[in-house]
VORO-778436 format. One line per 2 residues: their letters; for each residue x, y, z of C-alpha. Coordinates in pm, 1 decimal. Layout:
<pts>
a	X/Y/Z  ...
</pts>
This chain:
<pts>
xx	6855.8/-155.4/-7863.0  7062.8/-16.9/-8106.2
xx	6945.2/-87.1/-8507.1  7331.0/-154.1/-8721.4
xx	7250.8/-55.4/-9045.0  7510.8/-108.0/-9312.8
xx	7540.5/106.1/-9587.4  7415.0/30.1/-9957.7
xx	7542.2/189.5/-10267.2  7468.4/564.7/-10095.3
xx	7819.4/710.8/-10001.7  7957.8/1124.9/-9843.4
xx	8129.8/1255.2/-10114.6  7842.5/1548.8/-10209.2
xx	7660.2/1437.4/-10005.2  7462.6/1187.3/-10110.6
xx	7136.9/1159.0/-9951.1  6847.9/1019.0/-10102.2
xx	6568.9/967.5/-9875.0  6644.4/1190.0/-9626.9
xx	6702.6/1484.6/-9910.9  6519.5/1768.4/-9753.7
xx	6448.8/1927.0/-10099.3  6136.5/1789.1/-10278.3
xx	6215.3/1441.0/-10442.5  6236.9/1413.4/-10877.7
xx	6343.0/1047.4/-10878.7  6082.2/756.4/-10777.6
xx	6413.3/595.1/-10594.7  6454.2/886.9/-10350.9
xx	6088.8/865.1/-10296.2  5960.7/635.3/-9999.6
xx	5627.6/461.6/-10074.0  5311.1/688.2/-10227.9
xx	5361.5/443.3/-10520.5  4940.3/418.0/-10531.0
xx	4920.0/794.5/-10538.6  5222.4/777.2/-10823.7
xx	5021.2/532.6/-11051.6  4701.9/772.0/-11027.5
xx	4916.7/1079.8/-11126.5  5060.6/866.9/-11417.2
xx	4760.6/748.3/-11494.9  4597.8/1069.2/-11519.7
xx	4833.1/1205.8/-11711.3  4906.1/896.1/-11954.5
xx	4501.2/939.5/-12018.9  4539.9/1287.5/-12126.4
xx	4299.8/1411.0/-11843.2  4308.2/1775.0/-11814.2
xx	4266.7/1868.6/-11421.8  4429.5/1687.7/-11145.2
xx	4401.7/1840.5/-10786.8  4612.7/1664.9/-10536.9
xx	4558.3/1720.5/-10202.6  4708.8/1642.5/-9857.5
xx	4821.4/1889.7/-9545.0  5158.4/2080.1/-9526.0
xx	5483.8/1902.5/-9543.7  5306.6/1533.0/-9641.1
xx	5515.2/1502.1/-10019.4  5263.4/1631.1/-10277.7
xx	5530.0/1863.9/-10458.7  5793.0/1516.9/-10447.4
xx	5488.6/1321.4/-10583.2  5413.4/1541.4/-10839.1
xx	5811.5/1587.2/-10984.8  5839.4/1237.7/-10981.3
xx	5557.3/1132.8/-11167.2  5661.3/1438.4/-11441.0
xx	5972.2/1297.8/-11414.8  5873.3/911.4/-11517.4
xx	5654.7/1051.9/-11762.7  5873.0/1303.4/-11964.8
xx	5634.0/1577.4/-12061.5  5751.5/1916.7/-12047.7
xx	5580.8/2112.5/-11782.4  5672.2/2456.3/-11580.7
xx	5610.4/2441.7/-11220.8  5501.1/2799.8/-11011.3
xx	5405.5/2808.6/-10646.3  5118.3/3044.4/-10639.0
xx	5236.5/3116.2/-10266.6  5539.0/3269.3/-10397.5
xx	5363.6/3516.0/-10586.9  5139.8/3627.6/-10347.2
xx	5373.1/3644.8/-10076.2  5582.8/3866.7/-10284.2
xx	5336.4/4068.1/-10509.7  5062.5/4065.1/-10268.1
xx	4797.6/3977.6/-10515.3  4820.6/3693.2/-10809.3
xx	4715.0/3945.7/-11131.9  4754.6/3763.4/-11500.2
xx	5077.0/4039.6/-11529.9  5210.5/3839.1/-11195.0
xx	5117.2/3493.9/-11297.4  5293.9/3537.4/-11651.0
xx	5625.8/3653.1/-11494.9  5643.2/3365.5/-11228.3
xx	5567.9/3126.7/-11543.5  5796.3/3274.1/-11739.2
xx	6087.8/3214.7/-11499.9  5986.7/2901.4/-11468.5
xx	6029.2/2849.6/-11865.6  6332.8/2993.4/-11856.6
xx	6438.8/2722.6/-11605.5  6371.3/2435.5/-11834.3
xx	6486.9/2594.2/-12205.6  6795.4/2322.9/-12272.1
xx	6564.8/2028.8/-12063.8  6258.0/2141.1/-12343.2
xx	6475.1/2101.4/-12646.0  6618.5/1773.9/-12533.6
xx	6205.2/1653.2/-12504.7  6143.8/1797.3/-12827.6
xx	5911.7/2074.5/-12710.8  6018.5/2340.7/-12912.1
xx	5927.1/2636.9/-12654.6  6070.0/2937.7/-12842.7
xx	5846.8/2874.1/-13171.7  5555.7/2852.7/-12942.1
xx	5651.2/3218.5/-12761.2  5776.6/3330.6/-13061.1
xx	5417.7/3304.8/-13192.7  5272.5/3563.5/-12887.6
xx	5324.0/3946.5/-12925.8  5584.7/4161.3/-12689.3
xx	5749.4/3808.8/-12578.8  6095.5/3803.7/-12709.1
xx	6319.8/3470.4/-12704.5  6725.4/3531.4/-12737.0
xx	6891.0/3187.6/-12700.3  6788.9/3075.0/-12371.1
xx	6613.6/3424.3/-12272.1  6312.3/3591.6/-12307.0
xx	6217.4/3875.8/-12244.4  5846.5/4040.4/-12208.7
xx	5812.8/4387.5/-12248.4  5745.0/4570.8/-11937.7
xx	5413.0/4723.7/-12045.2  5296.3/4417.5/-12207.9
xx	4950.4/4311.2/-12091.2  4948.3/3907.9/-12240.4
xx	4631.2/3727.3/-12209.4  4702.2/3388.1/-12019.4
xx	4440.3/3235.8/-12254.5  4636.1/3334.7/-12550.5
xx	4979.4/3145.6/-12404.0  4767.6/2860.8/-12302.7
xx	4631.2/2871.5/-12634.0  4953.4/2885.2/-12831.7
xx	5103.4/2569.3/-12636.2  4777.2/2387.2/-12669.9
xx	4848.8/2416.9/-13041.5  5164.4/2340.6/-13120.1
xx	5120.5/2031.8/-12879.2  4819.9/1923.8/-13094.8
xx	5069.2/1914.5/-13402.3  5362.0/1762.3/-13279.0
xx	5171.7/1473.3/-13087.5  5274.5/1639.9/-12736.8
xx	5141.7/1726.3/-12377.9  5190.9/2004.6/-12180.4
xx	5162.1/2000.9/-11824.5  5106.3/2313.0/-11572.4
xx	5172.5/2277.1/-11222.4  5002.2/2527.8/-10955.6
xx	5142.2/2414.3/-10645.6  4955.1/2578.7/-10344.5
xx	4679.6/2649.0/-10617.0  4421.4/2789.9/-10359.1
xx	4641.8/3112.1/-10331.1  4465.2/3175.5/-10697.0
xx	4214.2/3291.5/-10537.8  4361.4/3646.5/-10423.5
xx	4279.3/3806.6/-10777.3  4092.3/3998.4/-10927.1
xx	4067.6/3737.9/-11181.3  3847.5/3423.0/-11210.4
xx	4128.0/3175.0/-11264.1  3825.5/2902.5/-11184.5
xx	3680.0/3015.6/-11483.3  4023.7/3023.0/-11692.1
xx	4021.1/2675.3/-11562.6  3686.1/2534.8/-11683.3
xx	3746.8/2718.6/-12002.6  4075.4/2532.1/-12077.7
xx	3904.2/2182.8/-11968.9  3677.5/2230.2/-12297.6
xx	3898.6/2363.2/-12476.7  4251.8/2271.0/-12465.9
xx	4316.6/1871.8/-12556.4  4675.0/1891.5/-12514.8
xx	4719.9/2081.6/-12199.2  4691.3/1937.9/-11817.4
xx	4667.4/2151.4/-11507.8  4818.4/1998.3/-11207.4
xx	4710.3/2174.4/-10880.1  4803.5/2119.7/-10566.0
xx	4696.1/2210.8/-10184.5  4772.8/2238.0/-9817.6
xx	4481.7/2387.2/-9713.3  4281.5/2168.0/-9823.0
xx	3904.0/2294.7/-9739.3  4023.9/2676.1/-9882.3
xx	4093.8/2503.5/-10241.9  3796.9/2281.2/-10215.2
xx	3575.0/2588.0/-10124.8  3820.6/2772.7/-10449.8
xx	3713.1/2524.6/-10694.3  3311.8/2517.9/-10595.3
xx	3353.0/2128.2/-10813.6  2980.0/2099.0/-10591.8
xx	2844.5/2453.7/-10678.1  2610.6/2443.9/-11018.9
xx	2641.0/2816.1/-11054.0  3026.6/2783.1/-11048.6
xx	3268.2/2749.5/-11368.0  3411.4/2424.8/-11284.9
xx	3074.1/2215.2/-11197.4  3061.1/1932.8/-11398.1
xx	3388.2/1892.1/-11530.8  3579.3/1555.7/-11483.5
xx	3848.9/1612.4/-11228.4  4107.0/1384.2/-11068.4
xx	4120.8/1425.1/-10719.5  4441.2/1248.5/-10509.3
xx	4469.1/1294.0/-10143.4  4783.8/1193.1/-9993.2
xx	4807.7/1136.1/-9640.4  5001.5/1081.3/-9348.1
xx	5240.0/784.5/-9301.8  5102.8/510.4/-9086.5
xx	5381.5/440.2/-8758.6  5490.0/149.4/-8953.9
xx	5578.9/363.9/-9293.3  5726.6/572.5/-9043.1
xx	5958.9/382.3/-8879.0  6041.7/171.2/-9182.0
xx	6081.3/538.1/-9374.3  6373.5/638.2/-9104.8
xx	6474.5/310.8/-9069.1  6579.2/303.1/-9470.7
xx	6665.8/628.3/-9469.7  6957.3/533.9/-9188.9
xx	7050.2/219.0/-9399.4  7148.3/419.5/-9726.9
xx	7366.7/636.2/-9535.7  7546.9/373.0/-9298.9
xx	7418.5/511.5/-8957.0  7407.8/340.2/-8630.4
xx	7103.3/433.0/-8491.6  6878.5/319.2/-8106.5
xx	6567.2/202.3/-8177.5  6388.9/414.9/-7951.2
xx	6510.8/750.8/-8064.2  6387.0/625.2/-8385.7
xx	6023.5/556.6/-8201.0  6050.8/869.2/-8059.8
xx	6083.6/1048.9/-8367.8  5817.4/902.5/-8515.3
xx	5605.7/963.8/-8229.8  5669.0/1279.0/-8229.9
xx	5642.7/1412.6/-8589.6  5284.2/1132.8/-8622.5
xx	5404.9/1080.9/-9005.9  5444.8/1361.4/-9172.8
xx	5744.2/1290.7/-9404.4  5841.0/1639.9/-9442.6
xx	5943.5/1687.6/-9038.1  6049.5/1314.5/-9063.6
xx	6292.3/1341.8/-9303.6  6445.1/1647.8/-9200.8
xx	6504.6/1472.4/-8831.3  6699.2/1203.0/-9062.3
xx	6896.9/1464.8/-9220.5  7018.2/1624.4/-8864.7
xx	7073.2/1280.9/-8756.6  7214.4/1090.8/-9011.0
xx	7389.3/1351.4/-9216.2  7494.2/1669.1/-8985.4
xx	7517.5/1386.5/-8697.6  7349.7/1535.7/-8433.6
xx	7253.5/1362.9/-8118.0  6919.8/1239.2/-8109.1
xx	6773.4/1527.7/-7883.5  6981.9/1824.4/-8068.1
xx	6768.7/1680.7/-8412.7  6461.7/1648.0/-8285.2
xx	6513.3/2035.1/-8099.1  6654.1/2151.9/-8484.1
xx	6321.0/2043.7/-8643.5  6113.7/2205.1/-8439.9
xx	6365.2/2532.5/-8440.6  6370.0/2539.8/-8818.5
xx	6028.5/2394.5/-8846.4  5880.5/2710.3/-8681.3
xx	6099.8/2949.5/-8914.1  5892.5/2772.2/-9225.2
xx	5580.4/2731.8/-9044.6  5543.6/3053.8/-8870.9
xx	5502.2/3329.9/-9166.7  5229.8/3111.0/-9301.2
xx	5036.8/3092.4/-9015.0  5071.5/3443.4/-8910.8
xx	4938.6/3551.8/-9253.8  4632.8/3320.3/-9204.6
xx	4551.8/3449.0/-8862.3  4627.4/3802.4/-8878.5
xx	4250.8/3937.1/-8929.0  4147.8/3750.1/-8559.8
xx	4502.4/3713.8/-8450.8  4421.2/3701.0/-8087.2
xx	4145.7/3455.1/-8061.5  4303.5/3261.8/-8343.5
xx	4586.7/3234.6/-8101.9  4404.0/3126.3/-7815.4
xx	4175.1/2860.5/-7986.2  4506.9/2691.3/-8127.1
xx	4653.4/2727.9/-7743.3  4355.3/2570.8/-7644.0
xx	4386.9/2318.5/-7838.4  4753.6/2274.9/-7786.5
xx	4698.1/2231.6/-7433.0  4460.6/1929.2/-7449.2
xx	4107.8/2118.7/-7523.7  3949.7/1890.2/-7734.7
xx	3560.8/1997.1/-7753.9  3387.2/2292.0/-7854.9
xx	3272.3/2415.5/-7551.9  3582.8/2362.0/-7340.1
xx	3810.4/2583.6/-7660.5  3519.6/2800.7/-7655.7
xx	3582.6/2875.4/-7245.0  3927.7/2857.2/-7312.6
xx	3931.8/3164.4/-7600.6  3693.4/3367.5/-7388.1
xx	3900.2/3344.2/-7068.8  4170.7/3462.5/-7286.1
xx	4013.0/3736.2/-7476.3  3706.3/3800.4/-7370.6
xx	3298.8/3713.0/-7518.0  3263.8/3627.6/-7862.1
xx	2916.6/3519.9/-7993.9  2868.4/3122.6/-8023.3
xx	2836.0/3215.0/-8397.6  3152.0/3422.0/-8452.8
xx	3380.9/3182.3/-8281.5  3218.5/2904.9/-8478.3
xx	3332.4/3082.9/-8798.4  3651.2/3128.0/-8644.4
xx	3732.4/2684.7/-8527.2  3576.9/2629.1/-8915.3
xx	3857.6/2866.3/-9080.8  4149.4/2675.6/-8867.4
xx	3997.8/2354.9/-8980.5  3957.4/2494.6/-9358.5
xx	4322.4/2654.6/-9344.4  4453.5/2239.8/-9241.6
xx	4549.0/2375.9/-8859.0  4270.9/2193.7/-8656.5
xx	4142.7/1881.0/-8779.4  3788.1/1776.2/-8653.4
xx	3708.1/1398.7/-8563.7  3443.1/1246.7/-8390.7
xx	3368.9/1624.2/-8258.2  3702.6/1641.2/-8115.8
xx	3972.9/1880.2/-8275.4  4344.0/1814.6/-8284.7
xx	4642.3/2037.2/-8429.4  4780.6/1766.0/-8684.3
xx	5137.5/1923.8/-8725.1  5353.9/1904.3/-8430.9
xx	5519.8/2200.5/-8556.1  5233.2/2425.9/-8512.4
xx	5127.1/2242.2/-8210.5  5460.5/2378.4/-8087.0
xx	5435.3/2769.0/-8234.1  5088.1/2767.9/-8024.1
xx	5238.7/2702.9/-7701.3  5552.1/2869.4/-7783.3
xx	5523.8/3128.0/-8024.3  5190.1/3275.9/-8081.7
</pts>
C-alpha cells in the first residue's frame, strides 16, 4: 500500500524540513505533539518557579521541548550542555562552567538587546569580565565566583521587571566536580527571585540520585521543584509523526516501510526523525535509511556508552549482550555474564544491572530488563 502524500506549504529550496529537521526544534510548528509537556514548561516558567528538571531517555526531544517553550516565552536564557564540558575538560570546575556560559552569552548578544536584557551592564558590573561590542573577554587568571554572576543577573532582572533563564542540558554531568553545584542550586532557589534553572537528563536515575530531592541531609530537600518526564511516542504518534513528516515534504511513501520504521526505532523521535530525513530528504530507499540510522546512530551513541562502561567494560558488555540477545531475567543475564567472563559475586553484578538501569541502558519491568534504544541494542551485538 503505498501512502500519496501531497505537499503543504514546505518546499527544496534550502532545504526546508521541518519535522524531520535532525537539529533540535526552536519553533512549536516544527515540533510534533509534547504540547502537555510544553504547557508545564510554560507554565513553570510564566509562574516564576525557579527549578525545573525535565527528564526522559536519550534522543526522546527534551532539548526541542525546552527551545521551544524559551522560544514562545521570550526570556533571555544561555543554554550549556554540561556533557560538552566534561567531555572536553574532563572535569566541570566553576573556571570551566563560566567559559562554556560565557560562549553561550556571546551567542545571544544582538538576540539580548532586541529582548531588552541589557547583558553588558550586567557583566560590566563583575570584575576581570570585559565586554567590547559583542565580545567579552575574561581574563585568563580570573577566578569568578558563579554566585556572584548569578547574583548580578538576578539583580538587574529584579529592576527591569525581567527573568532569566539557565539551561543545564545533561545536568547530571554536574556532578564530576569538585564543587557542590547541588548546593549552588538550593542556594539560588532562596535566593534569586528572578532567575530559573532549567535542567535536563538522559540518565535519568544518575540525576535523580545527583539531586538527593528525597535525602534530608542534602541541599536541595525541600525545595519546590518541577519535575517533567517526557516519554516515548506511542505506535500511533509514531506513525502519524512520519506520516506528517512525509506530507510536508511531498513524499510518496509504502505503508509498511513506514510500520517498519516505527517498529523498529519503538518511538523515540530522535532515531525516527532522522529515518525521515534519509528517506524523505537524501531519498534513500527504505532499507539504505533504516541501515544509515543505525550507522550514524552508533557514531553518536557509542562514545557515550563507552565512557559509562569503561570501569567494568567487560561484564558491562556482556550483561547488555545478554540482554540484546533475548535474556530477560536476572538469573539467566547473570549465567550469561559469567559464561562470558567468568564469577562475579551475586552482589557485585547486582551493582553492575542497577548502574545500566541508572545510566537509561536497561530498563527494568515486571523483573524483566530490556535495552530501550535500538541503537544500543545494536552496538551490543555489534560493537561492544
Amino acid at each position: 500500500m503505498i501512502l500519496l502524500l501531497a505537499g503543504g506549504d514546505s518546499y527544496y529550496r534550502g532545504v526546508i524540513v521541518m519535522l524531520f529537521d535532525v537539529n533540535p526544534k526552536e519553533r512549536r510548528e516544527d515540533f510534533y505533539d509534547r504540547d502537555a509537556e510544553l504547557s508545564e514548561v510554560l507554565e513553570a516558567l510564566r509562574l516564576g518557579e525557579r527549578l525545573v528538571v525535565v527528564f526522559g531517555v536519550r534522543r526522546i526531544g527534551k532539548s526541542s521541548l525546552v527551545k521551544v517553550a524559551l522560544k514562545e516565552a521570550s526570556l533571555p536564557y544561555v543554554l550549556v550542555d554540561v556533557r560538552d564540558v566534561y567531555y572536553s575538560e574532563n572535569i566541570v570546575t566553576i573556571p570551566y562552567l563560566i567559559r562554556y556560559l560565557v560562549e553561550g552569552f556571546k551567542k545571544h548578544m544582538k538576540w539580548y538587546e532586541r529582548l531588552g536584557f541589557n547583558l553588558k551592564e550586567v557583566l560590566g558590573r563583575i570584575r576581570k569580565i570585559r565586554v567590547k561590542g559583542y565580545e567579552i573577554e575574561v581574563e585568563p587568571t580570573a577566578r569568578i565566583s558563579l554566585t556572584t554572576l548569578l547574583s548580578e543577573i538576578d539583580l538587574w532582572c529584579r529592576r527591569h521587571g525581567m527573568r532569566f533563564v539557565f539551561v543545564f542540558d545533561e545536568a547530571q554531568y554536574l556532578r564530576f566536580s569538585n564543587i557542590r553545584y547541588d548546593g549552588i542550586l538550593a542556594w539560588a532557589i532562596d535566593n534569586l527571585s528572578n532567575v530559573t534553572f532549567i535542567l535536563t537528563g538522559s540518565e535519568v536515575g544518575v540525576l535523580r540520585e545527583f539531586l538527593r530531592v528525597d535525602d534530608p541531609k542534602a541541599p536541595l530537600f525541600g525545595r519546590y521543584i518541577r519535575e517533567i518526564y517526557v516519554d516515548r511516542f506511542t505506535r500511533e504518534q509514531s506513525m502519524d509523526f512520519l506520516i506528517q513528516g512525509f506530507k510536508e515534504l511531498g513524499k510518496e511513501v509504502e505503508l509498511r516501510e513506514v510500520e517498519d520504521a516505527v517498529e523498529t526505532f519503538d518511538g523515540l523521535v530522535g532515531w525516527l526523525t532522522h529515518y525521515g530525513y534519509y528517506r524523505a530528504v537524501r531519498k534513500l530507499p527504505h532499507k539504505k535509511a533504516m541501515a544509515k540510522v543505525f550507522e550514524e546512530g552508533s557514531k553518536l551513541a557509542l562514545e557515550e556508552l563507552v565512557r559509562v562502561i569503561a570501569p567494568s567494560r567487560k561484564r558491562y558488555s556482556a550483561i547488555l549482550k545478554a540482554v540484546a540477545h533475548g535474556a530477560e531475567s536476572w538469573s539467566d543475564i547473570k549465567a550469561y555474564t559469567v559464561a562470558r567472563t567468568g564469577p562475579i559475586t551475586d552482589k557485585r553484578f547486582t551493582e553492575l544491572l542497577k548502574n545500566l538501569v541508572k545510566y537509561g541502558y536497561l530498563i527494568k519491568e515486571n523483573n524483566k530488563y530490556k535495552i530501550p534504544d535500538p541503537i544500543i541494542k545494536h552496538l551490543a551485538t555489534e560493537k561492544l
